[in-house]
N, C-alpha and C positions, 0 to 999 in steps of 0.2 A: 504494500500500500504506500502511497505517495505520501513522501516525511514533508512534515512542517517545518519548512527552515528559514521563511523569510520572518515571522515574529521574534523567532528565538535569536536565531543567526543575528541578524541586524541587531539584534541588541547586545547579545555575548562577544561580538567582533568589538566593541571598545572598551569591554573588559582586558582583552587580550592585547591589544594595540599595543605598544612601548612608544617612546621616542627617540630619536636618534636622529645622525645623518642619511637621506638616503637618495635613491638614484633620484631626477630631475624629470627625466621624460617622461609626460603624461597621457594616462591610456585614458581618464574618461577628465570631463566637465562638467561640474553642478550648478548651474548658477554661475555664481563667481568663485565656486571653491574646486580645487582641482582634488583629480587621485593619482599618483605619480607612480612608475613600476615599483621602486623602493616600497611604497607605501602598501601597495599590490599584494608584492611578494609576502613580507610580514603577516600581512591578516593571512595570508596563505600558510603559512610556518606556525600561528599559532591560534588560527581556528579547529574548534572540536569538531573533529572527525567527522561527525555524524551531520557535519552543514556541508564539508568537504563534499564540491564535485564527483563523479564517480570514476571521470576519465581527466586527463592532462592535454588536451586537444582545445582548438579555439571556444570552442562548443563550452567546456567546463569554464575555461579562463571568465567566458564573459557569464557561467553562472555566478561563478564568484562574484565577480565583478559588480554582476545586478545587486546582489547581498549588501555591496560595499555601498554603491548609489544608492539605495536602499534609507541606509544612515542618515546618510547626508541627505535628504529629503525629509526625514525624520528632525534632524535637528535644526532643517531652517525652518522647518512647521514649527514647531518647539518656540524657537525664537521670535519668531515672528506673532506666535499667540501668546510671547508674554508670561511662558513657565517662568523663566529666570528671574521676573518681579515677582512674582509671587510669595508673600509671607515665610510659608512654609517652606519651600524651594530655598529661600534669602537664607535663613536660620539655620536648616542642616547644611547648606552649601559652607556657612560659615566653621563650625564645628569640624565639618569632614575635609577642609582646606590643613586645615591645622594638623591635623591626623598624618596627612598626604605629603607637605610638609618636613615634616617631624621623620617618616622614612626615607623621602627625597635626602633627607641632611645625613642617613646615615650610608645613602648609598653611594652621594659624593663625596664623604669626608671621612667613610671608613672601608665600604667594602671596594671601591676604585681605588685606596689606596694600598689594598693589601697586594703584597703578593709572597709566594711559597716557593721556594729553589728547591730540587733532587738532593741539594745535600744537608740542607734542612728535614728534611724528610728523612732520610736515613737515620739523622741524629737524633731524631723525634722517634724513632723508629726502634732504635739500639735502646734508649733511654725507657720505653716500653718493660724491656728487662725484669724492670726493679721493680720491688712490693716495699712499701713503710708503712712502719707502724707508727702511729701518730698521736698526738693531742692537741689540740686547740682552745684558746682563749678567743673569743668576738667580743670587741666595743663599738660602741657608734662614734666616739670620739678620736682622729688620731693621736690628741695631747692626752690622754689616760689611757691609749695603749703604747706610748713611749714609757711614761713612769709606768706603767705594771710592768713591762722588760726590765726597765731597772730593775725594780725589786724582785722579779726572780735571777738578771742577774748579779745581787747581790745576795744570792742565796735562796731565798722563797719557793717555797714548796709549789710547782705547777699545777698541780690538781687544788690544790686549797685555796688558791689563788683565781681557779678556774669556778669553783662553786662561789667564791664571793662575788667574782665581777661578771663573768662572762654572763654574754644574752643567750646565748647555743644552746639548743636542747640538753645536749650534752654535759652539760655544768653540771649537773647531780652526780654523775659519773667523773668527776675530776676535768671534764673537757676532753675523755679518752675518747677517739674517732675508732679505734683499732688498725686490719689491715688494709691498705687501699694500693690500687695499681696505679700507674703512670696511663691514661687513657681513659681511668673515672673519677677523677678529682676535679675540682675548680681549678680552671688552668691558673688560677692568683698561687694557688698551693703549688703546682707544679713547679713554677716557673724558678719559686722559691729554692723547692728542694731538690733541684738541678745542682746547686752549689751551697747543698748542706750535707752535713755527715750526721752518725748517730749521735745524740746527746746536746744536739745547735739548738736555739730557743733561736727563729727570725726575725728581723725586724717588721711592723707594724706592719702587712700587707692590706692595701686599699681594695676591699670589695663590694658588691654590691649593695652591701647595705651597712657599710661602716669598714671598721678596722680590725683582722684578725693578728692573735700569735700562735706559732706553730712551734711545736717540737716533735724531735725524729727520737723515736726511742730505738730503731731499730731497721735494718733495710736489707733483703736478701735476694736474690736472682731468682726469676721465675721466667717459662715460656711466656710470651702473649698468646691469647688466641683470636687476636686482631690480625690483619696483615699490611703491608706499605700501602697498599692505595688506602685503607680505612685511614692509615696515620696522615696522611698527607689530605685528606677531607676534613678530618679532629685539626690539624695543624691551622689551616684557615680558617676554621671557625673559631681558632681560639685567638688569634690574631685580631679579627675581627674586635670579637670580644673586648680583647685590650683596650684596642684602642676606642671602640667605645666608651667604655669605660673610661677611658681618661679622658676621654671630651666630656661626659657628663660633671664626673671630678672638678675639670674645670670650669664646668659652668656654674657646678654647685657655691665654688668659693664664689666666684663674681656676684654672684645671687646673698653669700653669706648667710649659707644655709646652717644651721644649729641646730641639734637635735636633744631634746636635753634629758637625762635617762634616770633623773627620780622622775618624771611624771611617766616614762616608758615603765618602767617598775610597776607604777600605780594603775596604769590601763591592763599591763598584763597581770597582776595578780588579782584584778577584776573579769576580767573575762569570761563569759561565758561557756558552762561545758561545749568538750567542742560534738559539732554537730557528725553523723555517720554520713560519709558518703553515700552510701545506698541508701540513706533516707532521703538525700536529696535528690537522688537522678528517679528515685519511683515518688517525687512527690509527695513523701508525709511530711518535709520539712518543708515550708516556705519562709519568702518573706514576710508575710503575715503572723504566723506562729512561729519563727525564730526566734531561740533566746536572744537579746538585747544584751550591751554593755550599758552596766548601769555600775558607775561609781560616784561614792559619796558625795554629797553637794558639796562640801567644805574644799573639794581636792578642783570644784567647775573649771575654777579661773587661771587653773595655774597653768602658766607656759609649758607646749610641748613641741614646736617648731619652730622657727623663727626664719625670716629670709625674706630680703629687700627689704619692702615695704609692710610686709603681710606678715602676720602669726596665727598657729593655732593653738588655741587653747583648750585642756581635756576635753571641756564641751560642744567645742569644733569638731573634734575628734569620735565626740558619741556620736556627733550627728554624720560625720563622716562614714562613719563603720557602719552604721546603716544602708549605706546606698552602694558597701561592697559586694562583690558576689556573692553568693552564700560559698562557694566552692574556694575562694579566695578570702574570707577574711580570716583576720592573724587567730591564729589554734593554738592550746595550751602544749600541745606536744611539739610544736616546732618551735616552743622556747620565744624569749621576748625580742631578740633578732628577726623572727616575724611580725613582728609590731613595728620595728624600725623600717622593716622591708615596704608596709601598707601604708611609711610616711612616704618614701621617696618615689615611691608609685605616682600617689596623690602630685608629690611637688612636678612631675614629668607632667601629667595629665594636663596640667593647669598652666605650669610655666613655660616649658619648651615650644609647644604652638609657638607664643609669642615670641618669644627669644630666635628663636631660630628666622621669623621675620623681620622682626624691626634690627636684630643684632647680626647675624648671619646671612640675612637677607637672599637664605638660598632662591627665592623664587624669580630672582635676577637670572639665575642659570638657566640659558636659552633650552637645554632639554628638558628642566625642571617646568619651565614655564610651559612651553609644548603640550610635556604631559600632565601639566594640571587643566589646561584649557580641553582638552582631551577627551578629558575625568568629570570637568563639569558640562560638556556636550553629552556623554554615557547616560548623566543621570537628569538632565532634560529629558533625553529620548525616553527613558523608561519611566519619566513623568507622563509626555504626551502618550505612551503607550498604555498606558493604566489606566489614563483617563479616558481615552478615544476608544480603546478595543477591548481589554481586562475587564473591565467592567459590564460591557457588553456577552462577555461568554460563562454562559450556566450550562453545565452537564445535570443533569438530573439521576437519582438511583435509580428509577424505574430502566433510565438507558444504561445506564452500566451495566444492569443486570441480564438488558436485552444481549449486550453487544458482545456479552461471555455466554449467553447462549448460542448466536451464533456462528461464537468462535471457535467455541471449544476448546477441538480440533486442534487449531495453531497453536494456544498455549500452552508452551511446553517449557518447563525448565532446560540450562543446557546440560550437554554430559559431562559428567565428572567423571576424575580420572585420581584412586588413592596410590601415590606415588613415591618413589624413595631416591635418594641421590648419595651419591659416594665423592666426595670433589676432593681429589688430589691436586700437587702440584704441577706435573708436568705426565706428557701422554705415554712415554714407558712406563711408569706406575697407572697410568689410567690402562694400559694396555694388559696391564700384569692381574690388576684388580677383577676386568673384566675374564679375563680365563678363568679366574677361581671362581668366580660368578656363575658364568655358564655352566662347569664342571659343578657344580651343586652346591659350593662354600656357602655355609649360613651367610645372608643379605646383613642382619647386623650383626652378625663377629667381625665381618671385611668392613664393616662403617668404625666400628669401636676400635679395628686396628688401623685403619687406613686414612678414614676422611679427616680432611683437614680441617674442617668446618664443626666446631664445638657445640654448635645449638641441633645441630643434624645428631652429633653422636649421641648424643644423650636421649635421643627417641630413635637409635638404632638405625639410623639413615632413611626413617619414613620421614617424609612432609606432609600427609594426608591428603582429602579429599578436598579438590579444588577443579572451579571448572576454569575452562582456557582463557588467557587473559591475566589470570593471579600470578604465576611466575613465567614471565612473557622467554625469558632468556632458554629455559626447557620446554614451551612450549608444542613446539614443532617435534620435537623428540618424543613426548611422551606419548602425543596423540598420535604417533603412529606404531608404535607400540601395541603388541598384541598381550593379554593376560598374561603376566609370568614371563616373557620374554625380558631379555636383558639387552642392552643397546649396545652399540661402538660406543669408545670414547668419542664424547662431544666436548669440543673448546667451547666455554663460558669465559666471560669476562672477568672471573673469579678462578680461573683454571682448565684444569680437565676433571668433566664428570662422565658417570659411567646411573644410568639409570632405568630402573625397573617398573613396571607396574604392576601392582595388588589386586585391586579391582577395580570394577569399571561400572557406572553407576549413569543408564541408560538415561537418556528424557524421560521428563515425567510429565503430566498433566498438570497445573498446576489450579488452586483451590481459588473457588469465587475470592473466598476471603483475602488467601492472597494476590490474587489480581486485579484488585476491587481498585486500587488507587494508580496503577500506572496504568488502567484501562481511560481512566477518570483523566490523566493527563494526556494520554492520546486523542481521545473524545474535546477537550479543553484545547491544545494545539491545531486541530485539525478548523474546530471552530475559528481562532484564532487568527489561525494561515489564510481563512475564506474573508473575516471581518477584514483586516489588513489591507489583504489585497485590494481589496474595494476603496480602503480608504486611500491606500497609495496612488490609486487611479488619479483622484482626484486631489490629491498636496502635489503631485508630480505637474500638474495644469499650471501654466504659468512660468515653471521653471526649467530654463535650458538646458537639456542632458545631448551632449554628445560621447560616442566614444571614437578611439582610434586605434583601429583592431591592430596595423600596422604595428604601432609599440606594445600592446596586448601583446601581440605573438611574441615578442622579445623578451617578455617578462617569462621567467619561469616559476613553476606550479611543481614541487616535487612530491607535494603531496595530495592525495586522493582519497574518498571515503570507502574502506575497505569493505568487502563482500561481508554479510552478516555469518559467522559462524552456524558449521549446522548445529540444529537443536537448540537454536536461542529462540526465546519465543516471541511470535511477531506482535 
């Protein structure tokens, strides 16, 4: 049945869009606003699949194509009826500028500036090795966690020292962390214990939510069961990280943020029991009947933030804690380091929009600027789209119930396939594995001796029941595989694997109940794609569209919307 992809597409397309520089030569005309092949190609590189033309022929380029003029009709309607004055429009637009913003600043200022060299990697990699044993002290201040260093190094017991000041869950426990690896730490502790030995107390390390001390009681050689490329993905992100953090660091001081930790004390030792996760994701806990922070009136007034111009005070703070998620506000198990954590949240949320415009002024930056103009075209269009068509389309039960009568038939779950992998390093060992394989060798004795992949061994080198699409890289492999057969080694991007199937788990029918809501959206899109089209008829009157198939051809389309798997249900 014919997909609905001019409602959805035209709108999902400037989700997708980036900005950048790109090529010049223009395949269509809207108006006075152009689509350039550059511009082409990208929505082509990063529209879902399922808007994707079926072929890479003139024919598909200018399906795309229409999708893309599509937009752009959409947005001078928008414009020109006056969504962007609009109240509502004006008020989130302003809110989700800031937001927009705020990741713009960290994609020009941290992640373009990172980069990872091979022998960085390898060093990150070696350093993997090591396991310590540890302890830690957290303050929110860096001047009290200098003097608490003093005074353990002038002797002070670490753990005694760790129950009187530290915010860390841990405090009750002396600050003991126990054993941790090079690969699950806060890279602040890593970086540290790079260049500490057993018995080093380090200096004040700045993290996200104040200031730790660390001590090495102990450090001994272990395998990883990571490998170079996972270290060299950890590597960037911790970079990343840094240097975030040290631009917030230093925004913080310019701002002269203070954080002050008798009244941290006093919020946390009020606190509310903390609530069970599973009461909140099934709904017994809300906002409504949520325990509440409630401390003493006597404690209302007292200072608990300070910066620039602004403070808060405990009863800022109650009222704050209320409009946190229930899943995010500070819990007595994560120690009063999560109270410090729900300050500097709050100071980001409120201060950095700003900061980051009037002082940084990234929105100067022509690709910054690009794609926020971009971003607020996106949510015009799916203004005028909500108003002019959304509204206009009702599915009814009575048709959903028809349309899986029907259907039956076609709805089918797809096939699944319960499956197991062995991934070595190199294809003599994949070659060696596979003959013990075929000749009868138990499937997980050869995982538990062989695979190199830890999370695999430990369930015997099954992965279970999954239909095509879950692990795209053994995909083609497993589904042609017959019951019980064993495969060639196959090169992954992770190795060489050697893999089998268990069983095979045919289409199914699948149940009103469960078909009841993506019937609902088909029956909704189909509606959709019909209202649209009508109305596009007529926003397109008046406005000049040419194309020019000439640079169309030029452009390339490397991607296509793939055949539906068998056994997916239509």
């Amino acid at each position: 049945m014919k997909k609905a992809i001019l409602c959805a597409a035209a709108l999902s397309l400037l989700l997708s869009l980036g900005c950048g520089k790109k090529e010049d030569k223009v395949v269509a005309k809207v108006g006075d606003r152009t689509i350039t092949i550059g511009e082409f190609e990208k929505a082509a590189e990063a529209m879902e699949e399922k808007y994707l033309p079926a072929a890479a022929d003139l024919a598909g380029k200018k399906a795309l194509l229409e999708i893309m003029i599509d937009k752009e009709v959409m947005a001078i309607k928008a414009l020109t009826a006056g969504y962007d004055k609009e109240k509502g429009f004006v008020n989130f637009w302003e809110r989700y500028k800031g937001q927009y913003l705020v990741a713009a600043m960290e994609n020009e200022l941290v992640v373009k500036k990172v980069t990872v060299t091979d022998a960085e990697i390898k060093n990150y990699f070696d350093k993997m090795h090591n396991e310590y044993s540890l302890s830690q002290i957290v303050l929110a201040d860096e001047n009290e966690a200098r003097a608490v260093r003093e005074q353990l190094l002038g002797g002070a017991d670490f753990a005694e020292m760790a129950r009187k000041y530290s915010l860390s869950p841990d405090a009750g426990d002396g600050g003991f962390i126990g054993p941790s690896n090079i690969g699950e730490m806060f890279h602040w502790i890593e970086e540290a214990l790079f260049s500490m030995k057993e018995g080093d107390v380090s200096q004040p390390l700045a993290t996200s939510t104040g200031y730790a001390l660390i001590k090495v009681h102990r450090v001994r050689t272990i395998t990883p069961d990571k490998d170079l490329e996972w270290a060299g993905r950890r590597l960037r992100a911790i970079k990343e990280k840094q240097l975030l953090m040290e631009l917030k660091k230093r925004i913080e001081k310019e701002v002269g943020l203070v954080i002050y930790k008798d009244a941290v004390d006093i919020v946390y030792s009020n606190l509310p029991p903390d609530i069970d996760f599973g009461d909140i994701v099934e709904g017994r806990v809300t906002y409504e009947n949520a325990p509440k922070l409630e401390v003493p009136e006597q404690y209302h007034q007292m200072l608990m933030a300070q910066f620039a111009d602004s403070s808060y005070t405990i009863k800022d703070y109650m009222r704050i804690y209320e409009t946190i998620a229930l899943p995010d506000r500070p819990r007595r198990e994560r120690g009063k380091e999560h109270v410090v954590e729900s300050i500097h949240r709050r100071l980001w949320d409120h201060v950095l929009p700003t900061y980051v415009q009037e002082k940084l002024k990234i929105q100067n930056v022509p690709e910054v600027a690009k794609g926020l103009e971009e971003k607020r075209e996106m949510f015009l269009v799916y203004s005028l789209y909500n108003d002019q068509v959304g509204k206009e389309v009702v599915v009814s039960d009575p048709e959903i119930r028809q349309y899986y009568d029907e259907h039956q038939a076609e709805l089918l779950t797809q096939e699944q396939r319960d499956f197991g992998v062995i991934l070595v390093g190199s294809k003599d060992k994949a070659e060696e594995v596979a003959r013990l394989a075929k000749r009868g060798d138990n499937w997980a004795k050869l995982a538990v001796k062989y695979s190199e992949d830890p999370s695999v061994k430990d369930n015997g080198g099954r992965i279970g029941l999954f239909p095509r699409g879950r692990y795209v890289d053994y995909d083609a492999t497993v589904f042609s595989l017959r019951k019980g057969e064993i495969s060639e080694p196959v090169q992954v991007p992770r190795g060489w694997a050697i893999v089998t199937v268990f069983e095979i788990k045919a289409p199914e029918a699948v149940s009103f109940e469960n078909a009841a809501q993506s019937i609902r959206t088909k029956l909704s899109e189909e509606r959709s794609e019909k209202i649209l089209k009508e109305k596009l008829k007529n926003w397109r009157k008046g406005i000049d569209i040419a194309i020019d198939e000439g640079n169309l051809n030029k452009a390339s389309l490397k991607r296509t919307r793939p055949a539906a798997p068998p056994g997916a249900a239509q």
